[in-house]
C-alpha positions, 0 to 999 in steps of 0.5 A, a space after each residue: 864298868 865295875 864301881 872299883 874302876 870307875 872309882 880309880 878313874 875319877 881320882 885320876 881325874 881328880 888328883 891334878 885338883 887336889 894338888 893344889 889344895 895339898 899345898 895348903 900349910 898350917 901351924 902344925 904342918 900339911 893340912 890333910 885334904 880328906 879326898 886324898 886320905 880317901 885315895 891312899 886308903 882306896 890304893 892301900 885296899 887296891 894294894 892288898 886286895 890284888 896281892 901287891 902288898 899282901 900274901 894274897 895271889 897276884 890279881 893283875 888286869 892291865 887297865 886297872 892296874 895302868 890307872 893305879 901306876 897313874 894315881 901312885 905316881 900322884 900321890 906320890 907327887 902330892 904327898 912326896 912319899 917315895 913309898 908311893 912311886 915304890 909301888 908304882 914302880 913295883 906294880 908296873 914290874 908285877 904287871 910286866 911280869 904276869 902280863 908281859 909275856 907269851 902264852 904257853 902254846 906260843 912258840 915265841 919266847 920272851 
C-alpha cells in the first residue's frame, strides 16, 4: 500500500481524537492542534496533486478518493470551514463523473 494512502487512512483514523482536542479555547481564539494543520496541508497537496483544485489533469481512484470525502468532511467538522465540505462535495461530483459511468465498448448508457 502507497505510504500517501496509508497516510489518508490513519487520519481518518485519527480525526474523531483530534476533535475533541480542536475544541480547546484560548484568549486569542482556537487553539490549532498540529495534527490537523498536518491533515489540511496533506488534503491541500492531495487537492492539487490529483487536479481537484489545480490545472493539473483530473487523477481520480475510488478508494483514495472515498477516504479524502471522509477527511474533508472532518475538517470540515472540526474546523467549521464550509471550504472543506465544498470539496468533499466537489470531489464526490468529479469522482461520479470519471468514475461513474459505462466503458466506451459498453452498450449500456448512463
Amino acid at each position: 500500500m502507497p505510504a500517501i494512502t496509508i497516510r489518508y487512512l490513519l487520519l481518518m483514523v485519527f480525526f474523531p481524537l483530534a476533535s475533541a482536542m480542536a475544541g480547546a479555547q484560548t484568549e486569542s481564539g482556537t487553539m490549532t492542534d498540529p495534527r490537523i494543520e498536518e491533515a489540511i496541508a496533506l488534503m491541500n497537496g492531495f487537492a492539487d496533486r490529483t487536479g481537484l483544485t489545480s490545472e493539473q489533469p483530473p487523477r481520480r481512484y475510488l478508494w483514495t478518493d472515498a477516504f479524502a470525502v471522509c477527511n474533508y468532511i472532518s475538517l470540515a467538522r472540526i474546523t467549521g470551514e464550509q471550504q472543506y465540505m465544498n470539496l468533499a462535495l466537489q470531489l464526490v461530483d468529479d469522482v461520479h463523473h470519471l468514475l461513474g459511468r459505462h466503458r466506451d465498448d459498453d452498450k449500456r448508457t448512463g
